[in-house]
C-alpha positions in Angstrom: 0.0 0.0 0.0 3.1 2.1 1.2 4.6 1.8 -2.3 1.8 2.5 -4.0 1.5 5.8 -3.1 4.8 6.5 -3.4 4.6 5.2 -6.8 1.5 7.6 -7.4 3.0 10.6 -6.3 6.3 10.4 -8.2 4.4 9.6 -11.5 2.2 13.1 -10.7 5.7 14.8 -10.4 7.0 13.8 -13.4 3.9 14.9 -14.7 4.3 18.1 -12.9 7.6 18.9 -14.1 6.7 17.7 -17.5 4.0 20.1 -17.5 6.1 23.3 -16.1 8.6 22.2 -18.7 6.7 22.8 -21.4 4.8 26.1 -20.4 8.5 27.6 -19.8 9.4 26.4 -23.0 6.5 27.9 -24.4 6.7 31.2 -22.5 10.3 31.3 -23.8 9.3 31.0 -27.7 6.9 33.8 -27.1 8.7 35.8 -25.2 11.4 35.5 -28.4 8.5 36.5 -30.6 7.9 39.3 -28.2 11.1 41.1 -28.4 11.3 40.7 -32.0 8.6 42.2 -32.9 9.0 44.9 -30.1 12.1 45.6 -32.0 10.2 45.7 -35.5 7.1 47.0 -34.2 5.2 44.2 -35.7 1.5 45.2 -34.0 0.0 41.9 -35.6 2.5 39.7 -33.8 1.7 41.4 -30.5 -2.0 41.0 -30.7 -1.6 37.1 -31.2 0.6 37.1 -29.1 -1.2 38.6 -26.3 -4.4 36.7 -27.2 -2.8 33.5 -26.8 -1.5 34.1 -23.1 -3.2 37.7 -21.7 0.0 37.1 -19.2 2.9 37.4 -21.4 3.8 40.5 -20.8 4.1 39.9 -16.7 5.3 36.7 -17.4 8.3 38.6 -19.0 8.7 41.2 -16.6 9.2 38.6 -14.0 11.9 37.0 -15.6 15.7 37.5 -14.7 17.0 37.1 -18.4 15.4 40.2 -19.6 17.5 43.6 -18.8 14.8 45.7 -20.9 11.2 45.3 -21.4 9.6 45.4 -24.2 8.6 48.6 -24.0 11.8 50.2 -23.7 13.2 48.2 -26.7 9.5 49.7 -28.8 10.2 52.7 -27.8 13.9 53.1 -28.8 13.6 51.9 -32.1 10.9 55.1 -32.4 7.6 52.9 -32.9 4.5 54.6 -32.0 1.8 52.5 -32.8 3.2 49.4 -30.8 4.3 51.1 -27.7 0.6 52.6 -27.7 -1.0 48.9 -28.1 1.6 48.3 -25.0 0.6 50.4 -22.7 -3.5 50.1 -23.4 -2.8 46.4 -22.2 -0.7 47.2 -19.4 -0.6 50.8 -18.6 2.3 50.1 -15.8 5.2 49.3 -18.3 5.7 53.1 -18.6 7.3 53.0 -14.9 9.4 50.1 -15.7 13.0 50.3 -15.4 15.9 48.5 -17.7 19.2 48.1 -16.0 20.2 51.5 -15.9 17.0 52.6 -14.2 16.1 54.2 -17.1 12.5 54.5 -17.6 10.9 54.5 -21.3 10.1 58.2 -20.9 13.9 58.7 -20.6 14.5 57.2 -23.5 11.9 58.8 -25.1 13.6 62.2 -24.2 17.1 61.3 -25.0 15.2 60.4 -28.6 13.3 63.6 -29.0 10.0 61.3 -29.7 7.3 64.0 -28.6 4.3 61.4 -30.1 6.0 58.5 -27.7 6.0 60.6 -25.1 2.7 62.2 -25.3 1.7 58.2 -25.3 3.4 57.6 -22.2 2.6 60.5 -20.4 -1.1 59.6 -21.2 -0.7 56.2 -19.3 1.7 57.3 -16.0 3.6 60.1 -15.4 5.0 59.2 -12.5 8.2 58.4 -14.9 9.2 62.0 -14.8 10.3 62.0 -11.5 12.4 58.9 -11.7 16.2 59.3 -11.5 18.5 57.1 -13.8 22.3 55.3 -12.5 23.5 59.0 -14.2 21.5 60.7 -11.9 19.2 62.3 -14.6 15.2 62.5 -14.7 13.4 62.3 -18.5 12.9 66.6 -18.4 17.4 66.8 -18.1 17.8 64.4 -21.0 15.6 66.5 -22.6 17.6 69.6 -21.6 20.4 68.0 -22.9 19.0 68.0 -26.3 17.7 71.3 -26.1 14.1 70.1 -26.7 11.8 72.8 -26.0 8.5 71.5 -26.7 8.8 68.1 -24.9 10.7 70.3 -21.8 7.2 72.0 -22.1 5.1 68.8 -22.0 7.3 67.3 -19.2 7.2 70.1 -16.8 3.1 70.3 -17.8 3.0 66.7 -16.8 5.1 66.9 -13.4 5.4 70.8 -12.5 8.2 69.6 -9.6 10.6 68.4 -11.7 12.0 71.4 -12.1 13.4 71.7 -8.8 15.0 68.1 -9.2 18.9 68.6 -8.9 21.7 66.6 -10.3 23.9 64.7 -8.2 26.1 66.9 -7.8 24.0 69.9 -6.0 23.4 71.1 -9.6 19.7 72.5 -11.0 18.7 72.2 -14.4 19.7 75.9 -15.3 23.4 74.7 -14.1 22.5 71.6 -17.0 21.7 74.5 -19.6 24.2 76.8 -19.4 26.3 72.8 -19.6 25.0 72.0 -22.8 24.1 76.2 -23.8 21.0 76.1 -24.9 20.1 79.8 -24.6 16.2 79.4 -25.3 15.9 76.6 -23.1 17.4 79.0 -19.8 14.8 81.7 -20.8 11.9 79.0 -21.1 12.8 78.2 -17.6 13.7 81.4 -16.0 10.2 82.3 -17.2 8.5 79.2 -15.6 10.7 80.0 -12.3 9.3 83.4 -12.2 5.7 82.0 -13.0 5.9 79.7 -10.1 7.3 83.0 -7.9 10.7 81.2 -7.2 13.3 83.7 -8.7 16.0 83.2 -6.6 16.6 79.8 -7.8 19.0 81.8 -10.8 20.9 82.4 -7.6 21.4 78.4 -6.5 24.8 77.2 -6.3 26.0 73.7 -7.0 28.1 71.3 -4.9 31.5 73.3 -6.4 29.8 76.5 -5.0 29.5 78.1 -8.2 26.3 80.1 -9.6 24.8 79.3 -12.9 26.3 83.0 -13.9 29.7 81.7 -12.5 29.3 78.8 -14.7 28.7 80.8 -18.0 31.5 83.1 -17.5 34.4 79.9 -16.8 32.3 78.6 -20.1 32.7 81.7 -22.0 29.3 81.8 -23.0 29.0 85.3 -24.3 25.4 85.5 -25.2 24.2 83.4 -21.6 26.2 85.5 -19.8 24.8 88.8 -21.3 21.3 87.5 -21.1 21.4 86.7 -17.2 22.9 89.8 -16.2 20.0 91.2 -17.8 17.9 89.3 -15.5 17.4 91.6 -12.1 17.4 88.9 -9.7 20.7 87.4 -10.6 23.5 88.3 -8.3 26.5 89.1 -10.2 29.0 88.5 -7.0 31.3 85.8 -7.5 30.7 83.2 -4.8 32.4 80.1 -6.2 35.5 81.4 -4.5 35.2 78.7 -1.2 35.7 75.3 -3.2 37.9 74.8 -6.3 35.6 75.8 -9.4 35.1 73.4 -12.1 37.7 74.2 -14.7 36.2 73.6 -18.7 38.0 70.2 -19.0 35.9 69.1 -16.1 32.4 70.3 -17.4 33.5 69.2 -20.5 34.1 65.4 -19.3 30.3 65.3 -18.1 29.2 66.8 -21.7 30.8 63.8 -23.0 29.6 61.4 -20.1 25.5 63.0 -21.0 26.7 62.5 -25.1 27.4 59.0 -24.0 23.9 58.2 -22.5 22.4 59.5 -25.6 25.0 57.5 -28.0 23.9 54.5 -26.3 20.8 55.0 -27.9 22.4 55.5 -31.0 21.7 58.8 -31.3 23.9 61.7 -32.3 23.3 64.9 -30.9 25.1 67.7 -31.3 26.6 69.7 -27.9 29.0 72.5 -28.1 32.5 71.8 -29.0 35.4 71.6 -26.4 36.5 74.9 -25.1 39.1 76.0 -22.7 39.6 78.8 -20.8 42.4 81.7 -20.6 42.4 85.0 -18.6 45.6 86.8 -19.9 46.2 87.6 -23.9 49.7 85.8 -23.3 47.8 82.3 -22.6 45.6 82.3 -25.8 48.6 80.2 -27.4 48.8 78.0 -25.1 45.0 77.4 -24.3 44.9 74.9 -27.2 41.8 77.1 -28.4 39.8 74.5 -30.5 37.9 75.2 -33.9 33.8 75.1 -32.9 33.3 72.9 -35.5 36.0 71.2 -35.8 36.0 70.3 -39.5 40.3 70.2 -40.0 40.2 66.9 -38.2 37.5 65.4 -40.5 39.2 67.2 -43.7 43.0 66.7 -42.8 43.0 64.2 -45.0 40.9 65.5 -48.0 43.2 68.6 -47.5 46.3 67.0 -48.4 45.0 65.3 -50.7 44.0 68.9 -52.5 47.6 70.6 -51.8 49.4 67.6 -53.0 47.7 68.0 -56.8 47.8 71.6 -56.8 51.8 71.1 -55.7 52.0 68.5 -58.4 50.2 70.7 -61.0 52.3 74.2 -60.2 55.7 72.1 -60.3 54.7 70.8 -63.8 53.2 74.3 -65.0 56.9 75.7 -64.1 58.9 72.6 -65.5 57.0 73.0 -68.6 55.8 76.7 -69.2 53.0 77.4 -71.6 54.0 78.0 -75.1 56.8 75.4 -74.3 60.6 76.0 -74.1 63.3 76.2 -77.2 64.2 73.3 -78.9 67.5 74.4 -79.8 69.6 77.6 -79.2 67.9 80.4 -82.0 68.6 83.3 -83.2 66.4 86.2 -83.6 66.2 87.9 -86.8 63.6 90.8 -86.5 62.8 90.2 -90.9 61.9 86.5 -90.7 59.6 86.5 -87.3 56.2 86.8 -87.4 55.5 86.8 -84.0 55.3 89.9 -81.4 58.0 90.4 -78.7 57.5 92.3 -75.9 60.3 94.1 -75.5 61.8 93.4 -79.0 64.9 91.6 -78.8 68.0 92.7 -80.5 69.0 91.2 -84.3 71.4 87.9 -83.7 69.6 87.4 -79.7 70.2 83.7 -79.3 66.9 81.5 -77.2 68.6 79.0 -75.2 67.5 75.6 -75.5 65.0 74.7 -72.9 64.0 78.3 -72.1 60.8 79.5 -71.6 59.5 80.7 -75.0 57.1 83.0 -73.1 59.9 84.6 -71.1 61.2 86.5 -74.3 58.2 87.0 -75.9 56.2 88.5 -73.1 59.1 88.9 -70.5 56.7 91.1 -67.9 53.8 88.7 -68.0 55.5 85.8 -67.9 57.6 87.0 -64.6 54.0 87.9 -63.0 52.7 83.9 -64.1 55.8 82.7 -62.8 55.4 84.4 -59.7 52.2 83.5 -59.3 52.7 79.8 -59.8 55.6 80.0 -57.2 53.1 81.0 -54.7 50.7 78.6 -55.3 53.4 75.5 -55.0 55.1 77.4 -51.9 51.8 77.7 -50.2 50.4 74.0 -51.2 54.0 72.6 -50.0 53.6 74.7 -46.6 50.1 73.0 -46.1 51.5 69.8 -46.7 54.2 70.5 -44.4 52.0 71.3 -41.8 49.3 68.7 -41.6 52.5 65.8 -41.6 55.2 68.1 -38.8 51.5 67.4 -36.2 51.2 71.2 -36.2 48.6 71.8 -33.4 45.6 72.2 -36.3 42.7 72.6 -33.4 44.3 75.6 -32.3 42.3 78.3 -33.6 45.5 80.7 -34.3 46.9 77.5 -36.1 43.8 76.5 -37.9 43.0 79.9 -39.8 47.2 80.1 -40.6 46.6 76.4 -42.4 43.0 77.6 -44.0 45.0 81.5 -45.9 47.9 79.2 -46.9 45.3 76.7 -48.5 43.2 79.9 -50.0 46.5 81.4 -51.2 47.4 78.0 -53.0 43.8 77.8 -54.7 44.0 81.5 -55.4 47.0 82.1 -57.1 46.7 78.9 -58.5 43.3 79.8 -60.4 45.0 83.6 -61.4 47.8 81.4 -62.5 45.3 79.7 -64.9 44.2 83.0 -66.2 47.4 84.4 -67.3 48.4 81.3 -68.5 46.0 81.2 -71.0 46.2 84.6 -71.8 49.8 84.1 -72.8 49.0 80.8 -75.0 45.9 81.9 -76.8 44.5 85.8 -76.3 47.6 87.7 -76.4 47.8 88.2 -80.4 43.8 88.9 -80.2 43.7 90.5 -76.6 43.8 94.1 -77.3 42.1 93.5 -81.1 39.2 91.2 -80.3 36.8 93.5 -78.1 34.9 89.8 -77.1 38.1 88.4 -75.7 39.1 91.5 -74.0 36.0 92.0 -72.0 35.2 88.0 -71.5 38.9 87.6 -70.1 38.6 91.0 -67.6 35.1 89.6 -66.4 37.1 86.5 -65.1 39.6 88.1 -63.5 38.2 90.5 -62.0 35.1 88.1 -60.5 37.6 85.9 -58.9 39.8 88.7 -57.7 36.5 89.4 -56.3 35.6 86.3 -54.2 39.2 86.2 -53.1 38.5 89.6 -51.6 35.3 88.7 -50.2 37.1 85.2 -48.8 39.6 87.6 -47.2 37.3 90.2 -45.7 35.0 87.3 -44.1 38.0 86.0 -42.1 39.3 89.2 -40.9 35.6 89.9 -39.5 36.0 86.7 -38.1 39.3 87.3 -36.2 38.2 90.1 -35.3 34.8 89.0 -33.7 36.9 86.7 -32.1 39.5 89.5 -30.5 36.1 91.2 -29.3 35.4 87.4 -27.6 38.6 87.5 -26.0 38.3 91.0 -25.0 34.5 90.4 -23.5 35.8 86.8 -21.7 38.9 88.6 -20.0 36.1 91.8 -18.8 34.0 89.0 -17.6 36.3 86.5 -16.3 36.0 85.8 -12.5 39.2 87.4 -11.4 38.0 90.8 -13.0 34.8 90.3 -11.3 36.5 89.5 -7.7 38.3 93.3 -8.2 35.6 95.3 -8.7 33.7 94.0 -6.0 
């Protein structure tokens, strides 16, 4: 009788565990089908899905092998119609987490979906006040970005997340001036103001520094000018107690936020590196970068340029237009039929492998020579340049490589001009009323742009003396004195 049961009840746990094996083989399969179509945002998939097992979803969320749900994977690749089918079965996957406690809406910010996160919003908001591992609610990756309209949605949804600070002591104005976004600091100033707390301009962060402290050690002309504007910002200098944040440092949590978003694969676009420099004997040294840049993208493409136009200018001088002397000649004034400019002497002998050019029009063929020496010199120097690791993101260094590489084209192209004046319109140029005008038309067009080129940097350098100028009035030291 004993064994019996015992028989019984180990058959019923085989069955059992027969049983269990096959629903968690069959809650695996679907919850494979489930991520792949989260991921494609196959809607069909998830309605079958969910009407074969009205539990799949919390079936998934339960298990351990799952870093993500499928909400967060629907709502990173950007699609809308799935994530809403989501969330009408189970509203509560908008406060999920993935392993970075980041909650759809964050991802949603960092994405700059405003549908997705109208969606979301609609289902739980609770989401906005949810901190991630980097210490950041949904409304600072959207500050980040610079989003206006979903910083306006978010803030509508959860009014107090605008007090939320950073870890370390910072506010969200301390994130904008960060990442300076100008119209994002006035959107909020304004909403400060409309919720009567204006002296949160004034908060300082765990470095003891003042969003207006911050601008200035940023060189943020324009944020600086347009908070001093505002009356309740104090303009004292209190982040004298702690050691400020220098740019390298602010800089390295631009780049930690850019990685968040990256993540994501997404590529937004934050200011370029900048760093600071109080005297006009440091702006050498300060390794001022390019804002865009481009020379590191380019380098390449630029050699490539100044080693043809090196190539072509070496040939053009090797072998002149109208090609060189045969043989040695002698001049006789009654047999030549062609014009000399001056007019050599009876019995003048052309040496063999001169230029022919340089006797018969000795004044413009010094001026084409010259102007093809230019170009190669100024090619070779930007060759030279971009291979000796000449400090290129230096902005001094960066325009010097930029005229040389404008002087090559240049002279290059007036080179060209001449050149063909010499060969072909200089019997016909003062004759032929079409060629004369046609031929002063080109010249004087490009000599145009080449003026235009020039006067565009100089009101460039010059904007950016008056930078200098404004950084070193503004500059914490210069504030410290006149108080």
């Amino acid at each position: 009788m004993v064994f019996t049961v015992y028989l019984a009840n180990s058959l019923l746990t085989l069955v059992m565990n027969h049983e269990i094996q096959i629903e968690m083989s069959f809650v695996e399969e679907n919850t494979e089908k489930l991520y792949e179509g989260s991921k494609i945002g196959c809607i069909q998939t998830l309605k079958t899905l969910i009407q074969d097992d009205p539990r799949l979803i919390q079936k998934v969320l339960v298990s351990t092998s799952n870093i993500e749900s499928p909400l967060h994977v629907s709502v990173s690749h950007g699609h809308l119609e799935f994530t809403r089918l989501l969330l009408d079965h189970d509203p509560e996957l908008a406060a999920e987490v993935d392993a970075s406690q980041r909650t759809p809406l964050h991802l949603a910010s960092e994405n700059g979906d405003m549908e997705t996160i109208q969606a979301l919003l609609e289902k739980n908001t609770s989401a906005c006040l949810a901190y991630d591992n980097n210490g950041l609610i949904p409304l600072h990756c959207a500050v980040i970005r610079g989003e206006i309209k979903i910083m306006q949605q978010l803030i509508k949804a959860r009014p107090q997340s605008i007090w939320m600070k950073l870890k370390n002591g910072q506010t969200i104005l301390h994130l904008c001036v960060e990442n300076n976004h100008l119209e994002a600091m006035k959107l909020l100033v304004e909403t400060f103001a409309m919720n009567g707390d204006k002296d949160l301009v004034n908060a300082i962060d765990d470095a003891g520094n003042t969003i207006l402290d911050l601008s200035i050690v940023l060189r943020q002309i324009e944020m600086v000018g347009y908070l001093l504007s505002i009356p309740e910002v104090k303009t004292k200098f209190v982040g004298t107690k702690r050691s400020s944040p220098t740019p390298k440092s602010i800089i390295k949590r631009r780049n930690r936020n850019l990685k968040i978003m990256q993540r994501r694969g997404e590529t937004a676009s934050l200011c370029s590196k900048k760093r600071s420099g109080r005297r006009w004997g440091k702006v050498w040294r300060n390794d001022e970068e390019y804002k865009a840049e481009w020379f590191q993208e380019v380098q390449g493409r630029m050699m490539l340029v100044a080693t043809v136009i090196a190539t072509v200018t070496f040939q053009a001088a090797i072998n002149p237009p109208g090609g060189v002397w045969q043989q040695d000649t002698r001049y006789n004034s009654s047999s030549s039929s062609h014009h000399y400019n001056p007019t050599p002497n009876d019995g003048t002998i052309f040496p063999a492998g001169s230029a022919i050019m340089a006797y018969r029009y000795q004044e413009a063929h010094l001026v084409y020579l010259m102007m093809n020496t230019v170009s190669f010199l100024a090619s070779a120097s930007v060759i030279l340049l971009i291979i000796s690791r000449f400090p290129l993101k230096n902005k001094i260094c960066s325009w010097i490589l930029t005229l040389t590489m404008g002087a090559a084209v240049a002279f290059l192209a007036l080179g060209y001009l001449l050149g063909a004046r010499l060969v072909s319109l200089n019997d016909v140029y003062y004759t032929n009323v079409s060629a004369y005008i046609g031929y002063s038309i080109a010249f004087y067009v490009w000599f145009g742009m080449i003026a235009l080129v020039n006067l565009c940097y100089v009101l460039r350098f010059l904007v950016w003396v008056f930078k200098i100028k404004a950084y070193c009035a503004f500059s914490p030291l210069n504030l410290n004195n006149e108080r």
